[in-house]
N, CA, C and O of each residue as an XYZ file, in Angstrom:
620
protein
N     -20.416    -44.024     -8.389
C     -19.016    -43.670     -8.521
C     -18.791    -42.798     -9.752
O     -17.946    -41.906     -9.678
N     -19.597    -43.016    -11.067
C     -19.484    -42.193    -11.956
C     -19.742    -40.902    -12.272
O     -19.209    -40.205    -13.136
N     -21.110    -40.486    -11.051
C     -21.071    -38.970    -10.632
C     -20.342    -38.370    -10.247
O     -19.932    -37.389    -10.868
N     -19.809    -38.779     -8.863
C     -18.869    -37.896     -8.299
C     -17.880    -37.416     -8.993
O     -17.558    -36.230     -8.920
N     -17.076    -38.576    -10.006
C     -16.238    -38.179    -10.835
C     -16.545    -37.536    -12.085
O     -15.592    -37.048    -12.693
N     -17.873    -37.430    -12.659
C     -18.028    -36.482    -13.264
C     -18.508    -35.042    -13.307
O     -18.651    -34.257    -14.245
N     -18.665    -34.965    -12.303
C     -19.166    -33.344    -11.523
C     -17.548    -33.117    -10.933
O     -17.298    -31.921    -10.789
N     -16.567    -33.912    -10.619
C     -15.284    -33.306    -10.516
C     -14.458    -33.072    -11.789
O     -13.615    -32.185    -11.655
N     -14.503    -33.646    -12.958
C     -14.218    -33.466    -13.785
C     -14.772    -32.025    -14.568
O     -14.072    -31.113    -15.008
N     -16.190    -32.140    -14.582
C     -16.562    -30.768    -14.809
C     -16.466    -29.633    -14.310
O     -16.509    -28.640    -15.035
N     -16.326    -29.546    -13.053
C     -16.318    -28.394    -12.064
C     -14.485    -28.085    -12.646
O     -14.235    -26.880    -12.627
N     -13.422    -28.867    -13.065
C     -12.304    -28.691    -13.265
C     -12.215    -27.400    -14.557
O     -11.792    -26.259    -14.741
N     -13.012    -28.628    -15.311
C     -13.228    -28.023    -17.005
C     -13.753    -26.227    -16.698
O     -13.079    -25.286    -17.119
N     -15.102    -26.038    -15.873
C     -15.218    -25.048    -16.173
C     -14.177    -24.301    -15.126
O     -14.392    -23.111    -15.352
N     -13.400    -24.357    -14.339
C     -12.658    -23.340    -13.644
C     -11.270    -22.901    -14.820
O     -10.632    -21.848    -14.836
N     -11.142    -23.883    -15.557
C     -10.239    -23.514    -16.502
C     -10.211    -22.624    -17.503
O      -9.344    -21.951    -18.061
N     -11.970    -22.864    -17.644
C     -12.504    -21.744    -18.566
C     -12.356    -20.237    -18.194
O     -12.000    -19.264    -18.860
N     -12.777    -20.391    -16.827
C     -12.660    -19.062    -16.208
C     -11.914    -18.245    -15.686
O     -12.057    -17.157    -15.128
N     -10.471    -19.398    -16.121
C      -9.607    -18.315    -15.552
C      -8.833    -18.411    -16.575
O      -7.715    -18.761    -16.196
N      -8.909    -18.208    -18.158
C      -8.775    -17.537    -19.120
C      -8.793    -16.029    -19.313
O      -9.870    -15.468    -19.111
N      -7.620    -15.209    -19.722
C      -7.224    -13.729    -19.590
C      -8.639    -13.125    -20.492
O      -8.998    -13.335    -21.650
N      -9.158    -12.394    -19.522
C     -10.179    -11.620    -20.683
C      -9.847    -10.219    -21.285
O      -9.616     -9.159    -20.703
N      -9.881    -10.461    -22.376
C      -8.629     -9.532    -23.610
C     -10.372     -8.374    -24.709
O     -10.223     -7.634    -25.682
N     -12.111     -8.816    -23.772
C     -12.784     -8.099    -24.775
C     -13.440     -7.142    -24.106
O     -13.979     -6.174    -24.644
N     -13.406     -7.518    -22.194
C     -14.735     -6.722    -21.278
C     -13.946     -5.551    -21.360
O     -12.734     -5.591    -21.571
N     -14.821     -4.145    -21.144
C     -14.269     -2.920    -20.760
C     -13.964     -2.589    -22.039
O     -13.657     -1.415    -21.833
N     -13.826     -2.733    -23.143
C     -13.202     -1.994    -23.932
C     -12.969     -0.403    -24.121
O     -12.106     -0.003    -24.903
N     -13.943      0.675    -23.216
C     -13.479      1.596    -23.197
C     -12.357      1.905    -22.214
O     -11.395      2.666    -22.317
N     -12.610      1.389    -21.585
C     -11.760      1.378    -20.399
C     -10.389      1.173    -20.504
O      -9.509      1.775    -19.888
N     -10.226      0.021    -21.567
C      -9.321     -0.469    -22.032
C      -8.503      0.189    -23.115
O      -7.335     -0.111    -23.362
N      -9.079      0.940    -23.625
C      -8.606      2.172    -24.579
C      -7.659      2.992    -23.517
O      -6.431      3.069    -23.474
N      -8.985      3.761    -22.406
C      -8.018      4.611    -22.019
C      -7.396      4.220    -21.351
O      -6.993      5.172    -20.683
N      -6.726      2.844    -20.814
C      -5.385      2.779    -20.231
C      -4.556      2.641    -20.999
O      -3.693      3.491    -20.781
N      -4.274      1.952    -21.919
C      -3.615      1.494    -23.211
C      -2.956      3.349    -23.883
O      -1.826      3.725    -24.195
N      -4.161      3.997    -23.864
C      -3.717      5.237    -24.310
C      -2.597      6.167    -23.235
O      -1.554      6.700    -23.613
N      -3.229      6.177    -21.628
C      -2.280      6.336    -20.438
C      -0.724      5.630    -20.836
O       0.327      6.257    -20.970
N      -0.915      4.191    -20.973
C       0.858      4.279    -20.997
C       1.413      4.370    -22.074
O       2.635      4.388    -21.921
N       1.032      4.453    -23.341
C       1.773      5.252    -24.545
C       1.900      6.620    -24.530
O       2.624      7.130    -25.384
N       1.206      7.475    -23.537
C       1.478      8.945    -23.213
C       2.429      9.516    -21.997
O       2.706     10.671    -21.672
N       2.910      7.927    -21.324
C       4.004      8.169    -20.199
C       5.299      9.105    -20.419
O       6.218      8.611    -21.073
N       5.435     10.327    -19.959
C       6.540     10.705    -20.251
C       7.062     11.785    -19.311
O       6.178     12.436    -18.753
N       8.185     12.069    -19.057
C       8.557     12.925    -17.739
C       7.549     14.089    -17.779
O       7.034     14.524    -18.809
N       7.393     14.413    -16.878
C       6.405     15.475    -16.658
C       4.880     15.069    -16.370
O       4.081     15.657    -15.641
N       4.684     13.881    -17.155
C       2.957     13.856    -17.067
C       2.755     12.880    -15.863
O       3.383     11.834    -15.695
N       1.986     13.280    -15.223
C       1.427     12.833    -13.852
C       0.521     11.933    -14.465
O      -0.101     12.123    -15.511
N       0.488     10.477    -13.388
C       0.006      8.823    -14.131
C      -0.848      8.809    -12.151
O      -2.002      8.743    -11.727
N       0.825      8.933    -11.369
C       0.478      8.628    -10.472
C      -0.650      9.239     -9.099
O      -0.617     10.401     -8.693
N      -1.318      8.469     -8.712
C      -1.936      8.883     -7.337
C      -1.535      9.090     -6.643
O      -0.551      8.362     -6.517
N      -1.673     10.074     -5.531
C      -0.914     10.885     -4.304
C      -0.355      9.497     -3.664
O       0.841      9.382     -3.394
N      -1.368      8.364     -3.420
C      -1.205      7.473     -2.014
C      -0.207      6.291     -2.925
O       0.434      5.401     -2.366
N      -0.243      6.498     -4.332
C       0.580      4.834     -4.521
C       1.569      4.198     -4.085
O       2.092      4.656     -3.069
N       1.944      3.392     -4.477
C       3.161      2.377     -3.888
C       3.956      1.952     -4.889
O       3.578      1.176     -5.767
N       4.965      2.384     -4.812
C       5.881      1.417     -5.719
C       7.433      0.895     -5.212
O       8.191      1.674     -4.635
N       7.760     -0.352     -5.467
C       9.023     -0.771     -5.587
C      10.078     -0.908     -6.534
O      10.160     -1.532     -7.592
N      10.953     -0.099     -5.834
C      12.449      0.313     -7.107
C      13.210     -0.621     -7.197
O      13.119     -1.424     -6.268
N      13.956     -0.847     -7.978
C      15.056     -1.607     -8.542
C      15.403     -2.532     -7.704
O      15.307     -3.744     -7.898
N      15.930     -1.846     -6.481
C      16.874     -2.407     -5.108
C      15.601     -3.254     -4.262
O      16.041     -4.003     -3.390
N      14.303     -3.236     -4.384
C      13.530     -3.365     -3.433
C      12.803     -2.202     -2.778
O      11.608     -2.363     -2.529
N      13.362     -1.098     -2.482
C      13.076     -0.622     -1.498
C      11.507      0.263     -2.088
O      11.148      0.921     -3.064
N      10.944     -0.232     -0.794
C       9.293      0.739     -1.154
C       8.998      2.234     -0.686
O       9.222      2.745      0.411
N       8.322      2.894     -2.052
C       7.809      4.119     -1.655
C       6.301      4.443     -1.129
O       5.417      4.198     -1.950
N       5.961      4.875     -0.080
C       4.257      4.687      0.153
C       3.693      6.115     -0.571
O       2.533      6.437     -0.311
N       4.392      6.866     -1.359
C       3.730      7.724     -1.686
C       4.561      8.353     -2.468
O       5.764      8.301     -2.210
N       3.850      9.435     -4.143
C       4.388      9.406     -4.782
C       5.373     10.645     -4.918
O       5.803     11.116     -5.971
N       5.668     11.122     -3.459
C       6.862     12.230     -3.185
C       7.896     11.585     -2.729
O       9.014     12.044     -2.961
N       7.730     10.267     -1.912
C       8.729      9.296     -1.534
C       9.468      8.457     -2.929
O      10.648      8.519     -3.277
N       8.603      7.853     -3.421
C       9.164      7.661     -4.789
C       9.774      8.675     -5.284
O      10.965      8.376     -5.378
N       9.546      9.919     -5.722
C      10.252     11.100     -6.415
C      12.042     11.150     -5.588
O      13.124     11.255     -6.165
N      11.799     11.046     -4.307
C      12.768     11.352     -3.572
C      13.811     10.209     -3.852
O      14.987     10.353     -4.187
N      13.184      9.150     -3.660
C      14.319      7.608     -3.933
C      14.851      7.991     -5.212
O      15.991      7.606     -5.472
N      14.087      8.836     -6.246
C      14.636      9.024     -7.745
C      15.781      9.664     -7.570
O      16.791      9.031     -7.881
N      15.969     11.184     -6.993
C      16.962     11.702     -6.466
C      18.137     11.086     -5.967
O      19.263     11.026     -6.459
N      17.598     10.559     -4.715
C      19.013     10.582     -3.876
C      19.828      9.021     -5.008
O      21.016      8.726     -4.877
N      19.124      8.455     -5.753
C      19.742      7.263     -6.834
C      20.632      8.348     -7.681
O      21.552      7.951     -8.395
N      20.350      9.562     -7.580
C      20.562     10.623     -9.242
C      19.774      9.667    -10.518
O      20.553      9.256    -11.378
N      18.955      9.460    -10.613
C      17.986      8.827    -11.290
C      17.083      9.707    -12.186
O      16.240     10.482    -11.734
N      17.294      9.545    -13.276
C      16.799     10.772    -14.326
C      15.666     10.245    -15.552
O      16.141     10.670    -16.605
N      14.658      9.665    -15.788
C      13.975      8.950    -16.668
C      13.838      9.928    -17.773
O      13.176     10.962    -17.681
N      14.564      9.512    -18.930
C      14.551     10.578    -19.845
C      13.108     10.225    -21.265
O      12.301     10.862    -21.942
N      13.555      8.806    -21.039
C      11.748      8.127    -22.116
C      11.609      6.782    -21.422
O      12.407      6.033    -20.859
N       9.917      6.740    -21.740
C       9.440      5.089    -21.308
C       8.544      4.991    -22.788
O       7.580      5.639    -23.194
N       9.070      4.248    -23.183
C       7.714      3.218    -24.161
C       7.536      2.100    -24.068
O       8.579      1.456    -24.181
N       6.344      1.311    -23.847
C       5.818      0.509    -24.196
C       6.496     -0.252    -25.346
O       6.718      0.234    -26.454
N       6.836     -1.645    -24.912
C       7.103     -2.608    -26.185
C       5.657     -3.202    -26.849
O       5.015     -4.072    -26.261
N       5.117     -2.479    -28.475
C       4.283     -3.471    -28.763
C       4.005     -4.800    -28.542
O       4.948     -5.525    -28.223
N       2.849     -5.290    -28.652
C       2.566     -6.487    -28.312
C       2.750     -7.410    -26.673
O       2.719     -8.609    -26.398
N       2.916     -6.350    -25.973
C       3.446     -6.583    -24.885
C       3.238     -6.306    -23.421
O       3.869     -6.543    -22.390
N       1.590     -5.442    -23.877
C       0.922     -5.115    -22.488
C      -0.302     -5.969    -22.456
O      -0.803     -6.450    -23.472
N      -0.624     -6.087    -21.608
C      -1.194     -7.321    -21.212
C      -2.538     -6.624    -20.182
O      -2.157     -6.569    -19.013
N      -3.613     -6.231    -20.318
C      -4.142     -5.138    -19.618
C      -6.097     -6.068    -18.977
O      -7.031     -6.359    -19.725
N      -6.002     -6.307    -17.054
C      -7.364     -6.781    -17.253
C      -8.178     -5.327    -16.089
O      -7.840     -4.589    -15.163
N      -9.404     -5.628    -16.953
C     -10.425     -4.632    -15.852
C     -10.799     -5.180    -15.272
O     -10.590     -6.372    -15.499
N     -11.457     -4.920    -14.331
C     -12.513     -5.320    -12.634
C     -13.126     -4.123    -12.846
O     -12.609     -3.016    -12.997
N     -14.662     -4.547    -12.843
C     -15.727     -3.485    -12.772
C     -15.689     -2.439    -12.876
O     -15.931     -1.691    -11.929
N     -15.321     -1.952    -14.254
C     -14.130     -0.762    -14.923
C     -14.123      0.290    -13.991
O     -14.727      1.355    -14.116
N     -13.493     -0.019    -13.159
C     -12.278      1.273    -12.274
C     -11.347      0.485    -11.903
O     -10.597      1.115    -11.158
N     -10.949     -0.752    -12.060
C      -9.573     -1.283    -11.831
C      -9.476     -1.569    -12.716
O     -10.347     -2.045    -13.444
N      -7.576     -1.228    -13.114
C      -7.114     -2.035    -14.189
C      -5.640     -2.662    -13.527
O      -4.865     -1.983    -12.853
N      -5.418     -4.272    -13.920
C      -4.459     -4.405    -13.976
C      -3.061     -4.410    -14.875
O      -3.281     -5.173    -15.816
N      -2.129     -4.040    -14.945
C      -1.276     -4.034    -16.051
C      -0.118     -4.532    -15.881
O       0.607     -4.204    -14.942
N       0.313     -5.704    -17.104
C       1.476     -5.843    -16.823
C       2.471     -5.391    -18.481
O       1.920     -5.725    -19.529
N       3.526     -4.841    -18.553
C       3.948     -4.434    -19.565
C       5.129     -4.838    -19.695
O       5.674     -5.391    -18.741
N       5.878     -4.635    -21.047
C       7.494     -4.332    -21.324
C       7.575     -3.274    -21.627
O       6.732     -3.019    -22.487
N       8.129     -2.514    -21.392
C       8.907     -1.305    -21.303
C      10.180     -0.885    -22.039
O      10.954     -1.643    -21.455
N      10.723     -0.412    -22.653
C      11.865      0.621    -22.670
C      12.302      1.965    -22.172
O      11.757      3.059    -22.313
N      13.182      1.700    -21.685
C      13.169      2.781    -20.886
C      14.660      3.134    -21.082
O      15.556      2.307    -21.254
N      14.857      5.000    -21.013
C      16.200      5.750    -21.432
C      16.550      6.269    -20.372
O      15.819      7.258    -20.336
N      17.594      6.310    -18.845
C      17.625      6.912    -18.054
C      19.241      7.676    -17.720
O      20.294      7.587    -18.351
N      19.108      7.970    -17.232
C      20.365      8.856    -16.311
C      20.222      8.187    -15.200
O      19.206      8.138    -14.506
N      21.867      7.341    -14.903
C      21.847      7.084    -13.586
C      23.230      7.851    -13.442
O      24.121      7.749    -14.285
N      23.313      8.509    -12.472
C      24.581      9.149    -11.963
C      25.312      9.886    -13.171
O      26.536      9.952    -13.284
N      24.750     10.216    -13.710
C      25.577     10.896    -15.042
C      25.213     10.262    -16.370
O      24.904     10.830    -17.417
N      25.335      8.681    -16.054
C      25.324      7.826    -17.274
C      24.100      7.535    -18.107
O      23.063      7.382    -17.461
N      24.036      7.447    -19.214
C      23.049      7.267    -19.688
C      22.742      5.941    -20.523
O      23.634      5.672    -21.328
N      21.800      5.170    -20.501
C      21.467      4.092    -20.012
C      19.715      3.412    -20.663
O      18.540      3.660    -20.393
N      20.471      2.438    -21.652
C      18.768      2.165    -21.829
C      18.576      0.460    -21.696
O      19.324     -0.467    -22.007
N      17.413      0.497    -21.176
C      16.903     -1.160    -20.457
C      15.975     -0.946    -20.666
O      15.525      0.181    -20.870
N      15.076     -2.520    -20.689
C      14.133     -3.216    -20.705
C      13.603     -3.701    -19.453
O      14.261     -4.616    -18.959
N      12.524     -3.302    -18.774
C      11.787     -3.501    -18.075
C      10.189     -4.316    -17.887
O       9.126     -4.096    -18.468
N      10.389     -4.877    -17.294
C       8.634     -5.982    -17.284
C       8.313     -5.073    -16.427
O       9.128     -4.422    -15.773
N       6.980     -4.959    -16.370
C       6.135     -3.872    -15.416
C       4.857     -4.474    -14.958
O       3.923     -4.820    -15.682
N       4.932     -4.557    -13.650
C       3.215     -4.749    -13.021
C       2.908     -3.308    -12.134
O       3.699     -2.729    -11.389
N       1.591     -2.952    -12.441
C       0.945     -1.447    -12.586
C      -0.333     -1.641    -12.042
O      -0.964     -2.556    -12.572
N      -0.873     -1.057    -11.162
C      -2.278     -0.954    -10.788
C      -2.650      0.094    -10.921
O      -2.019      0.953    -10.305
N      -4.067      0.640    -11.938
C      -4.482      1.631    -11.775
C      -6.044      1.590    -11.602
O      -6.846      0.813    -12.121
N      -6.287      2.749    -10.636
C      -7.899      3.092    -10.364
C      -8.373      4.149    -10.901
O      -7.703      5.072    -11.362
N     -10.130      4.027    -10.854
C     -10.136      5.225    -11.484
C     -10.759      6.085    -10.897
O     -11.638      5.658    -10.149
N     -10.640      7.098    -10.953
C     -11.567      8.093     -9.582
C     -12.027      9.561    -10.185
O     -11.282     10.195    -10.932
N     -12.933      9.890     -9.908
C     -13.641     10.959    -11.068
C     -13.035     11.204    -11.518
O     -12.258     12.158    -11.550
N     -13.380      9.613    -12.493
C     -13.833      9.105    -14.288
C     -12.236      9.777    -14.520
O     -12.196     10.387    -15.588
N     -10.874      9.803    -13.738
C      -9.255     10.042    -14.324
C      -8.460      8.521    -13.486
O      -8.475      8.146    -12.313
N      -8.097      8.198    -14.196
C      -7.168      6.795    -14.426
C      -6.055      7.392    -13.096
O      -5.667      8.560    -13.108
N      -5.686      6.523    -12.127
C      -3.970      7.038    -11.819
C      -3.380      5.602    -11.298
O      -4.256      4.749    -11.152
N      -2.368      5.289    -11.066
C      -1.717      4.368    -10.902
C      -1.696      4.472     -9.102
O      -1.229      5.340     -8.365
N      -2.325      3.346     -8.839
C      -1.889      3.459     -7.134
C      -0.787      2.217     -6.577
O      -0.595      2.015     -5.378
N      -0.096      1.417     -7.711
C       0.903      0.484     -7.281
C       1.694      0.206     -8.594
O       1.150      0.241     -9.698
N       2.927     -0.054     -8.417
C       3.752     -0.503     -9.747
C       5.057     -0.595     -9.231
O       5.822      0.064     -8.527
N       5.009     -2.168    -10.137
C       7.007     -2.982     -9.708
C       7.278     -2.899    -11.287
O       6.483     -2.937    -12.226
N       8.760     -2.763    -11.253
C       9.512     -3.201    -12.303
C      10.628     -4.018    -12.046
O      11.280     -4.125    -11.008
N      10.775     -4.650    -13.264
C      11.852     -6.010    -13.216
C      12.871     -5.519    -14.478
O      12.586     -5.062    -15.585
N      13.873     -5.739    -13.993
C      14.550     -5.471    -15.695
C      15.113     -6.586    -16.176
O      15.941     -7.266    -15.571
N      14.701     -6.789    -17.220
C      14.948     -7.917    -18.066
C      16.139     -8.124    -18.963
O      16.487     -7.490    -19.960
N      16.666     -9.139    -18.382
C      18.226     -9.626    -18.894
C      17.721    -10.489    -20.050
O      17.094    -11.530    -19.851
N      18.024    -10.011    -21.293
C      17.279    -10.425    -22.523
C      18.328    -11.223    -22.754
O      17.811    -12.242    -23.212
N      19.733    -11.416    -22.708
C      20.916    -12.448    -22.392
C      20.597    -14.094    -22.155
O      20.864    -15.182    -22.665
N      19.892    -13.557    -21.103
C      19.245    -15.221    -20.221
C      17.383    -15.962    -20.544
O      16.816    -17.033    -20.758
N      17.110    -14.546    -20.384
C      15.605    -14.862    -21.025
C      15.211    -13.888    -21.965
O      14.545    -12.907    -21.635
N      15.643    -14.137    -23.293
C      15.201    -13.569    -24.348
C      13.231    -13.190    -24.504
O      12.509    -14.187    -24.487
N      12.579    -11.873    -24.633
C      11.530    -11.265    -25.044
C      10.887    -12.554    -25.904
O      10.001    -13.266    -25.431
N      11.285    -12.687    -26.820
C      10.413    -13.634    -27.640
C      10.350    -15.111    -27.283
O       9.588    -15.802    -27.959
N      11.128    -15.753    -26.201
C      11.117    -17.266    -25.811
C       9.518    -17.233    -24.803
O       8.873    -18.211    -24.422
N       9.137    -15.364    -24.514
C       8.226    -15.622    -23.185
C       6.648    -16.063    -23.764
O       6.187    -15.701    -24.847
N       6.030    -16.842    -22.864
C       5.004    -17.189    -23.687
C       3.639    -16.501    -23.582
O       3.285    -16.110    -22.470
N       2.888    -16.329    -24.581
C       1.328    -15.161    -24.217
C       0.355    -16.264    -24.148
O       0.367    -17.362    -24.706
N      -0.639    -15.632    -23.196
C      -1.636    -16.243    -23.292
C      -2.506    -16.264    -24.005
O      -3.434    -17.052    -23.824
């Protein structure tokens, strides 16, 4: 009786281990994404022809002229995005995937108005001769009102 329960006990211990955020593999890799979204800015191309992303409302783009277009017909104008220090959260897979999740600031034009929010960001990027592009990304905007930035917890 004392085996079974200790080979279940252990098999627990080490799955816990392993699914600890790994914050050291890839480090080049990890540079250049880290460097990708501190260089986000209108004009510079991140995204891959085929990505996916979901806007504000829900609604999905399968590609990144469909996205451009949802920007439009919103009158949707992204004037800056930065990165909130301390606040991207970045893992590799057999360095050509990266996952990312971030906070954001972001300065936009909606319909005239101009407009700045805080955004949580989940981002997928691949890499494909050896250039980074994003082939998926949601944003959430964060009501710092209800769930204040600093109450959230890091791993």
């Amino acid at each position: 009786m004392k085996t079974p329960l200790l080979l279940i006990l252990l098999s627990l211990i080490s799955l816990g281990v392993s699914a600890q955020i790994d914050t050291t593999s890839y480090p080049k890799e990890r540079a250049e994404i880290r460097a990708l979204l501190r260089n986000q800015r209108p004009g510079v191309l991140v995204d891959c022809n085929d990505m996916i992303a979901v806007g504000p409302k829900g609604d999905i783009s399968f590609s990144r002229q469909q996205w451009l277009a949802a920007q439009q017909k919103e009158k949707l104008v992204f004037k800056s995005v930065r990165p909130v220090a301390g606040q991207e959260f970045i893992r590799i897979y057999e360095g050509s995937l990266a996952v990312v999740n971030l906070l954001i600031e972001v300065n936009i034009l909606v319909d005239g108005r101009d407009m700045n929010i805080r955004v949580r960001r989940l981002e997928v990027y691949h890499k494909r001769s050896g250039n980074w592009c994003r082939v998926a990304g949601q944003g959430t905007q964060v009501d710092e009102l209800i769930f204040p930035i600093g109450a959230i917890s890091k791993p």
